[in-house]
C-alpha positions as CSV (number, residue, x, y, z in Angstrom):
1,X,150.0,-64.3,37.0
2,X,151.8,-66.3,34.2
3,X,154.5,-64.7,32.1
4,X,154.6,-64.9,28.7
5,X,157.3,-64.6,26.1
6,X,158.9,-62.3,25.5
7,X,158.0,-59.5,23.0
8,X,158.8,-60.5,19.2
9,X,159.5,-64.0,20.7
10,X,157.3,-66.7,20.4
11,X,156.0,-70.1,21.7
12,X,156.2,-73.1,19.6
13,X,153.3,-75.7,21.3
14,X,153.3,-78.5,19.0
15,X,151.3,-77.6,16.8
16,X,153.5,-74.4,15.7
17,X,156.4,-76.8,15.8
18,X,155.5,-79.0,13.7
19,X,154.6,-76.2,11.0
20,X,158.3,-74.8,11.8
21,X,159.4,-78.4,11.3
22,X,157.5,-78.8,8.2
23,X,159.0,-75.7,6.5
24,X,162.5,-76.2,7.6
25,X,162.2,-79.9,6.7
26,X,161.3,-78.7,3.2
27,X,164.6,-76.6,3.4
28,X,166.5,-79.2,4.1
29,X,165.3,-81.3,1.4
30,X,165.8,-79.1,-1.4
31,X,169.3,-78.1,-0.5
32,X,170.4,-82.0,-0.7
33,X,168.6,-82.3,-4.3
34,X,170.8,-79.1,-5.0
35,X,174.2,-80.9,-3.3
36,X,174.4,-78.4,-0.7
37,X,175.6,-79.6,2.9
38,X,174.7,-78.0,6.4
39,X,176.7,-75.9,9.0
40,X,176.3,-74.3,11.9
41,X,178.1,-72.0,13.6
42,X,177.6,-70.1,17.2
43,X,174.8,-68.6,18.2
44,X,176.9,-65.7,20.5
45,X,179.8,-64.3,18.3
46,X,182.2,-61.2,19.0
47,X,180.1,-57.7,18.7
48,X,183.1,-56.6,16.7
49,X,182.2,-59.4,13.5
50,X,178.9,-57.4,12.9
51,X,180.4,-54.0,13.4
52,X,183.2,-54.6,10.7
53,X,180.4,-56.0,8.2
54,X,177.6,-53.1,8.8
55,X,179.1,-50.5,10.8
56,X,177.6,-49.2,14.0
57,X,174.2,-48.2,12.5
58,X,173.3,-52.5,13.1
59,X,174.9,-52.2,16.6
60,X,171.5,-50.4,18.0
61,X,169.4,-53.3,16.5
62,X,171.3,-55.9,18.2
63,X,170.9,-58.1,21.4
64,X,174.6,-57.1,22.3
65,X,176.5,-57.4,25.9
66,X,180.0,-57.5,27.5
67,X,180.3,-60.9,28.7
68,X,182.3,-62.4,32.0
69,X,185.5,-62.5,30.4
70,X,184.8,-58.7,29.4
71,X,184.1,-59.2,26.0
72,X,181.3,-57.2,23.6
73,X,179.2,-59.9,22.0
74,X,176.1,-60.4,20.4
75,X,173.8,-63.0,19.5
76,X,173.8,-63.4,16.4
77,X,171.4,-61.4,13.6
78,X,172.0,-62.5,10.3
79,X,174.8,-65.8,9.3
80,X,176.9,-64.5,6.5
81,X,179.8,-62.9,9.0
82,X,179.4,-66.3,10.9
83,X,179.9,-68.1,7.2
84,X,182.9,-66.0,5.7
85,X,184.8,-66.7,9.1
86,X,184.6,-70.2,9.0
87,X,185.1,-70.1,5.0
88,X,188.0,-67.8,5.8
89,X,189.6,-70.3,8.0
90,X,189.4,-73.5,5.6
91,X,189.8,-71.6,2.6
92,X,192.6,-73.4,1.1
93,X,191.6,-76.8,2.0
94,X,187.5,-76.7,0.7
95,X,186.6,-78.0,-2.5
96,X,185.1,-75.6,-4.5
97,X,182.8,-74.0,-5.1
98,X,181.4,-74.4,-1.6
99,X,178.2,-75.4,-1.6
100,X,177.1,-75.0,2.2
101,X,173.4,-73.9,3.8
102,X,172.3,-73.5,7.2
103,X,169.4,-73.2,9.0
104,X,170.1,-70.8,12.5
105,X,167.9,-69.0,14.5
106,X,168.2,-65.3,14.7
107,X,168.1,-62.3,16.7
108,X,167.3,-58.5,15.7
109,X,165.5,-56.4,18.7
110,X,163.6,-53.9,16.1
111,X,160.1,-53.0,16.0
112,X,157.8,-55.8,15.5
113,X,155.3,-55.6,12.6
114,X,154.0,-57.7,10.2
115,X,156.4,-60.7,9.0
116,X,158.6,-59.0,11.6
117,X,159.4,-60.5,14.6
118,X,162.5,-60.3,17.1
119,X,163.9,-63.6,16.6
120,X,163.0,-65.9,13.6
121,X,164.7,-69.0,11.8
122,X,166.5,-68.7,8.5
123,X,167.6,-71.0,5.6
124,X,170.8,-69.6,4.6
125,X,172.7,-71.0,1.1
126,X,175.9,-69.5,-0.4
127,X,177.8,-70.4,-2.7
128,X,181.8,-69.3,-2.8
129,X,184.7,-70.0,-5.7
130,X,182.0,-69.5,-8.5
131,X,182.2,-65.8,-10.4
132,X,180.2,-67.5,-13.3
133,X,176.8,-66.2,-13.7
134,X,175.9,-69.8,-13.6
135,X,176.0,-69.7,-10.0
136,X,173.6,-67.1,-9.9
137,X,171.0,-69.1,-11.7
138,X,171.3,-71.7,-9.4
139,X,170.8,-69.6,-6.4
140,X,167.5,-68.3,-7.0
141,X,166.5,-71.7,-8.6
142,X,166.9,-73.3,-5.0
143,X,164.9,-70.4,-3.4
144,X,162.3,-70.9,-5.9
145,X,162.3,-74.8,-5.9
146,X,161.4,-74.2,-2.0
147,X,158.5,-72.3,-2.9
148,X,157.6,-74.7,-5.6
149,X,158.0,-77.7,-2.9
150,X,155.5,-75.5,-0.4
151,X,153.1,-76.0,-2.7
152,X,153.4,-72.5,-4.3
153,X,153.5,-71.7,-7.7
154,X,154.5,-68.9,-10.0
155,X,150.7,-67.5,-9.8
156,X,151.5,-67.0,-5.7
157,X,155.3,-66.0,-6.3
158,X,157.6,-64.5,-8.6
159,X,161.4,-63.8,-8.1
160,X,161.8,-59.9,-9.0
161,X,165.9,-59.4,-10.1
162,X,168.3,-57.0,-11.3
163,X,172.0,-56.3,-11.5
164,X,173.7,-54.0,-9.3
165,X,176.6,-53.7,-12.2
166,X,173.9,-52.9,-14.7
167,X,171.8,-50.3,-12.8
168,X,175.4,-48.5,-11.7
169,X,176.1,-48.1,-15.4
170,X,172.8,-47.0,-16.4
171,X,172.2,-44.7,-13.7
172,X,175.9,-43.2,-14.5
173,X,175.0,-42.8,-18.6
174,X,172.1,-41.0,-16.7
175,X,174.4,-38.5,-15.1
176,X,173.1,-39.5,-11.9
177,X,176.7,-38.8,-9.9
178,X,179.4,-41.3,-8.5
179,X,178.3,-40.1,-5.1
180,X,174.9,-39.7,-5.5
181,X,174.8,-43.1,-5.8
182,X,174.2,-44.8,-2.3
183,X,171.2,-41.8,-1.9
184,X,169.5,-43.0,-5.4
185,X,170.0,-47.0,-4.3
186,X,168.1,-45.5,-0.9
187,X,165.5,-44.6,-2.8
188,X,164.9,-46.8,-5.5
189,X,165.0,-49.7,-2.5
190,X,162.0,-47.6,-0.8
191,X,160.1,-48.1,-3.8
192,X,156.9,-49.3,-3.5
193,X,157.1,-49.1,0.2
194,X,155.9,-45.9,0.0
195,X,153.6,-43.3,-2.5
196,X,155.4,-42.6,-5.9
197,X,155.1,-39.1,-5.2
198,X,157.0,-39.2,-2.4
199,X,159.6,-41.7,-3.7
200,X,159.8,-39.0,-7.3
201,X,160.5,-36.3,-4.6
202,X,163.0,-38.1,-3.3
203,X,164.6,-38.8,-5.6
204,X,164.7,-35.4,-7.8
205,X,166.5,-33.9,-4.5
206,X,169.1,-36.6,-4.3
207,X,170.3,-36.2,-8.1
208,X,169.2,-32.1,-7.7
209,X,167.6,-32.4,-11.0
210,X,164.1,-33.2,-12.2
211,X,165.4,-34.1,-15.9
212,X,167.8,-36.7,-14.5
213,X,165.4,-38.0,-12.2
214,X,163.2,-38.7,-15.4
215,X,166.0,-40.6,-16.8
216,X,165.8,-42.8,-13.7
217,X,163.0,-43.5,-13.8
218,X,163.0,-44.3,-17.2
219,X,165.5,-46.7,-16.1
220,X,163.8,-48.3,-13.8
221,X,160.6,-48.6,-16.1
222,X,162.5,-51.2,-18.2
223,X,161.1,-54.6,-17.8
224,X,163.3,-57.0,-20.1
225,X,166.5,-57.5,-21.8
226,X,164.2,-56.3,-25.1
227,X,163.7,-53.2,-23.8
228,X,167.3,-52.8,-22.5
229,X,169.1,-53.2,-25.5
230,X,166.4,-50.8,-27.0
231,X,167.3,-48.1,-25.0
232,X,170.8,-48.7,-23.6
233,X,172.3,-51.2,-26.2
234,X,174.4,-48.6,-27.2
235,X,175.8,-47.8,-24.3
236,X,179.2,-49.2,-23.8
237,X,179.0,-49.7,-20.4
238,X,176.1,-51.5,-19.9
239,X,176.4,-53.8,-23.3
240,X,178.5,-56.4,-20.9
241,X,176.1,-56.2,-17.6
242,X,172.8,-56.1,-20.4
243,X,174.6,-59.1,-22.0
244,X,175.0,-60.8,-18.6
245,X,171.5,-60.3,-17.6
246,X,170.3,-62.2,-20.8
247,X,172.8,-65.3,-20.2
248,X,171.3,-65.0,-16.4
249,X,167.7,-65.4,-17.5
250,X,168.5,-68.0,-20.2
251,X,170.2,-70.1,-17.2
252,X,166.8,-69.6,-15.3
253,X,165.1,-70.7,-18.2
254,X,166.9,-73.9,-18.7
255,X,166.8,-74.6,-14.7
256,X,162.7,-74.6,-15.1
257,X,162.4,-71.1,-13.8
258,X,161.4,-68.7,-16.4
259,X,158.1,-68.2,-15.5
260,X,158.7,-67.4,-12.0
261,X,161.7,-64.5,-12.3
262,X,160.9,-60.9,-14.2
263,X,163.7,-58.1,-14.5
264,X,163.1,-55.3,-11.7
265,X,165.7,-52.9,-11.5
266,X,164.3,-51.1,-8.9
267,X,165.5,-54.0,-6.7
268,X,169.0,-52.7,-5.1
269,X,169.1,-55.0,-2.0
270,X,169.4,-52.3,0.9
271,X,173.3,-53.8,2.1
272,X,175.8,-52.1,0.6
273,X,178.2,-55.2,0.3
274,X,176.2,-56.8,-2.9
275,X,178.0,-56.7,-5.9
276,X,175.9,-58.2,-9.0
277,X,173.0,-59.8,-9.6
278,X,170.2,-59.7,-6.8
279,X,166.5,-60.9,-6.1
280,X,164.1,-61.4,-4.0
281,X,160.9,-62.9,-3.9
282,X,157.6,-61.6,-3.1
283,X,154.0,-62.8,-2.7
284,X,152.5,-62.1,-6.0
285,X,149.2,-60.4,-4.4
286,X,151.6,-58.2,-2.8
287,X,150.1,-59.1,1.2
288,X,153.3,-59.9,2.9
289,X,156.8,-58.4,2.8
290,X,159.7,-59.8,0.8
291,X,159.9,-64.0,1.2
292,X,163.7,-64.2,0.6
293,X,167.0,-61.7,-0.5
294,X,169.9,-62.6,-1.7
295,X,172.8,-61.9,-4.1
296,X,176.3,-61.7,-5.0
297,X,178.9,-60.3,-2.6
298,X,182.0,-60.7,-4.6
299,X,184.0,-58.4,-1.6
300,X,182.5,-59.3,1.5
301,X,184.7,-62.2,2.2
302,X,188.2,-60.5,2.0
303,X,186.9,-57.7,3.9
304,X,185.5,-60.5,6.9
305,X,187.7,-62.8,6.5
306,X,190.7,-61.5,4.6
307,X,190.0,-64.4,1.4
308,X,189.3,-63.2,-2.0
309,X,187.0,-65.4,-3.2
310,X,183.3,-64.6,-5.2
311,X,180.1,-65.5,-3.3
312,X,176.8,-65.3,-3.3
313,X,174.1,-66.3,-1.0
314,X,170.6,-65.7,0.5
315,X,168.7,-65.8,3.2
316,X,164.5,-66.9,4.1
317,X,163.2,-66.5,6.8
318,X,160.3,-68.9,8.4
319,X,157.9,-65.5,9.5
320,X,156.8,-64.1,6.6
321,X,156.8,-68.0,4.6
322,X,154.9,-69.2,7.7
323,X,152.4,-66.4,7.2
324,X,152.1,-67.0,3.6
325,X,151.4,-70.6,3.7
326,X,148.5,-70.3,6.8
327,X,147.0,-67.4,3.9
328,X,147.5,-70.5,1.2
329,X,146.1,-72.8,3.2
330,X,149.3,-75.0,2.8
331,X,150.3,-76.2,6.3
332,X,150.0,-79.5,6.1
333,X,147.4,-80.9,9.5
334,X,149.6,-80.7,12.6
335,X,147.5,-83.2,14.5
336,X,149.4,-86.2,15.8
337,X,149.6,-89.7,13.6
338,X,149.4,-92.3,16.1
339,X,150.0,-95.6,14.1
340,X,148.7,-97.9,16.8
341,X,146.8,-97.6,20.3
342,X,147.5,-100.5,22.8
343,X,144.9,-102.0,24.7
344,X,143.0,-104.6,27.1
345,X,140.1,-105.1,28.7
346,X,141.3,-106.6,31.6
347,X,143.8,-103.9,33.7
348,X,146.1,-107.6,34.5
349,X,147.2,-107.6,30.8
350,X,149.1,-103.7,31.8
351,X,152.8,-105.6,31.3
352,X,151.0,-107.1,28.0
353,X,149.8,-104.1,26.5
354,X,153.8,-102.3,27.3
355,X,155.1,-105.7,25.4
356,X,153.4,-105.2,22.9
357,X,153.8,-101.9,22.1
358,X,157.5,-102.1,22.6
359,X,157.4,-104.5,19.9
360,X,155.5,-102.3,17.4
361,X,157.6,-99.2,18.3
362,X,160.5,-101.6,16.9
363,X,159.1,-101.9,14.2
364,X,159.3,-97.8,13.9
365,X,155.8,-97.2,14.6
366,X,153.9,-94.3,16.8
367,X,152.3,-96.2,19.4
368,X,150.4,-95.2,22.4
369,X,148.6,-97.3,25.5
370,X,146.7,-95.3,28.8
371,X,149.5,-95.0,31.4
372,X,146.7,-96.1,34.2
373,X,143.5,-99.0,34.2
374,X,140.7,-97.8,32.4
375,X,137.9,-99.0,31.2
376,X,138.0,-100.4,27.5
377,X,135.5,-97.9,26.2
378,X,137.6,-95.0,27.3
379,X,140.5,-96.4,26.0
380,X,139.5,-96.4,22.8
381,X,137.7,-92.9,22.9
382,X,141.3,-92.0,24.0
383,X,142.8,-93.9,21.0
384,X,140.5,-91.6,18.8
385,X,141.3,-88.3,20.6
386,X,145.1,-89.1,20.2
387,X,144.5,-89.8,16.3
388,X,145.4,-93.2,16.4
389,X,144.3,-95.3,13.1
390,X,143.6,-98.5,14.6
391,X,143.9,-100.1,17.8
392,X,145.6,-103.4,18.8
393,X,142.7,-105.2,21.7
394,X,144.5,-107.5,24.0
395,X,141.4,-109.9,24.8
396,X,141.4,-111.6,28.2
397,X,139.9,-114.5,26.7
398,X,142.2,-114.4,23.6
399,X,145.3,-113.3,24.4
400,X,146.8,-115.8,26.6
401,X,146.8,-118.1,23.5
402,X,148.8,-115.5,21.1
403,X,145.9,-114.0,19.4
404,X,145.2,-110.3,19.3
405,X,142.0,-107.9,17.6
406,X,143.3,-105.1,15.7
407,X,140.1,-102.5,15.3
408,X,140.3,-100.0,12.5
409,X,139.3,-97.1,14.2
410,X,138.0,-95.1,11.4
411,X,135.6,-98.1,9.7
412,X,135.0,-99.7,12.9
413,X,136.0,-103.1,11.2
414,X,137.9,-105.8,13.3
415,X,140.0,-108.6,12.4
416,X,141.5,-111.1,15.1
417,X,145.0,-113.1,14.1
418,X,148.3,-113.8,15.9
419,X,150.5,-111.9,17.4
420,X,153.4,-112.4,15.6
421,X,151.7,-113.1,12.4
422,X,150.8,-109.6,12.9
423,X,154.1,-108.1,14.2
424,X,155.3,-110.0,11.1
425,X,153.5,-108.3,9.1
426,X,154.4,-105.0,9.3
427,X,157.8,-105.6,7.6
């Protein structure tokens, strides 16, 4: 009996690779109109990289081994500790900021569910040497370009963001306590995962008070810089992060963005190491988990890689995006485009028909010919099987004096020239 893959592993026939080539091909050409250039880094790394970056609660999720030279590694789940090592090590000598992406494949053995899976491919862009908010504009910009260049649009998606600075000091002028925090961000980052209800009681335990849980959730109810200043402009603390958030969003505006990004303070990012301003983006019918995260980690490079330097980055992930474009009917036709099909009617023209579609495939076309004699009718029913738009006939009674037929296989209309007039041709 045949084995399959793996479970959360998958098969890519051609037709699923070329839809995985299609999307990271649109990756890759958005981050060059954005000046970003690619790395890549190992795809095993020591266990210890991912332990000092999430502790040993990630350990449990990972594919993790002690090697022939008695080492702990791991293939690799996410990039960033991959990223701030080899950032770390070039530090002083990269121009800045850095402007780097990259496009691994990754491994988490969790349950598989919905836009879940146990390995997946991921754009990854950072940015590092920028503390500007500037930066931050840009970064969701390029996450929402992609969507834009998918053939979304801000009806299908919609960049939800906040500020971790701004929701500390608002949740603090709520006398939510220092170390309540990390509970309420646990919380507030299950939100709408699960029934409000349950999230309210939740929440009411972690800050032991139903009247401070009201101000959270007033909080959280705020949906514009309006509305903050409202509220909270008075608040000395948050009058810098408030102000920040409006210089963010006017950056977004100017970058083409506005209608796609809405203020959603609810949105914490569940890693502890961001810093500032987050986002991610989400299918606007709400059928699919989140498309892409991301957001500044100011910290997380001195504590990897012992640089202090600001950064911010994000990751997307081909699952979910694959399963939102097959919903959006978006993936372009995966069939193959076979430019020309080579072919006689006489099997002693074979070394005729492989001349000639050498010559074409110089010429940087898709050409194929039957591998064995066949009968001219077959060969062209082949020719249309294989998607080819026209065929190039090799006449026994034609050919021996230079001339060709080419057949347009869609019309059924047939034109008979050179050869090299017609190699000429395609120039």
């Amino acid at each position: 009996m045949a084995q399959g893959a793996l479970p959360g592993f998958r098969d890519f026939y051609p037709e699923q690779l070329a839809e995985r080539a299609y999307i990271t091909g649109v990756w890759r050409e958005v981050m060059r109109r954005y000046a970003f250039v690619e790395y890549d880094g190992p795809p095993l790394e020591p266990l210890d990289l991912y332990r000092r970056k999430s502790g040993d609660e990630l350990v449990g999720q990972l594919y993790s081994f002690t090697d022939k030279g008695d080492r702990e590694v791991a293939l690799r789940p996410e990039m960033t500790p991959t990223f701030a090592r080899m950032v770390a090590a070039k530090a002083n000598s990269l121009r800045k900021p850095v402007r780097w992406f990259s496009v691994p494949q990754l491994f988490r053995y969790e349950r598989q569910q919905k836009g879940r899976l146990r390995e997946h491919f991921q754009l990854n862009a950072d940015i590092v040497g920028e503390p500007g908010v500037t930066a931050d504009a840009e970064l969701v910009a390029i996450a929402l370009d992609v969507m834009r260049e998918l053939g979304l649009a801000a009806t299908d998606v919609n960049a939800r963001v906040s500020d971790r600075r701004l929701l500390e000091a608002l949740l603090l002028h709520s006398d939510v306590s220092v170390d309540s925090l990390p509970a309420v961000y646990a919380v507030i980052d299950k939100r709408g995962r699960e029934p409000a209800a349950i999230s309210r009681e939740k929440l009411a335990k972690v800050v032991s008070s139903g009247a401070i849980a009201d101000r959270v959730e007033a909080v959280l109810e705020c949906a514009d810089v309006e509305t903050l200043r409202s509220h909270y402009g008075q608040v000395d603390a948050a009058v810098v992060h408030i102000d920040r958030m409006s210089d963010y969003l006017r950056y977004v505006d100017a970058l083409g963005f506005s209608e796609w990004v809405r203020l959603d303070l609810s949105i914490v990012r569940g890693l502890a190491y961001y810093t500032g301003i987050v986002f991610e983006l989400f299918d606007t019918a709400g059928e699919f988990r989140a498309i892409c995260g991301g957001g500044r980690y100011d910290t997380l490079l001195e504590a990897l890689g012992g640089v202090n330097l600001p950064a911010l980055g994000f990751g997307m992930g081909d699952v979910v995006l694959g399963e939102l474009l097959r919903a959006r009917s978006l993936v372009p036709d995966a069939r193959s485009r076979t430019d020309f099909w080579v072919a006689a009617d006489d099997d002693a023209l074979m070394t005729d028909v492989m001349s000639v579609a050498s010559r074409l495939r110089r010429r940087a076309k898709s050409v194929e010919y039957a591998l064995r004699p066949q009968q001219l009718g077959r060969q062209l029913k082949a020719a249309g099987s294989a998607g080819a738009s026209r065929a190039v006939l090799l006449k026994r009674d034609r050919y021996p004096g230079g001339e060709i037929t080419v057949k347009d296989l869609r019309t059924g209309a047939e034109q008979s020239l050179p050869i090299d007039e017609f190699i000429n041709s395609l120039d």
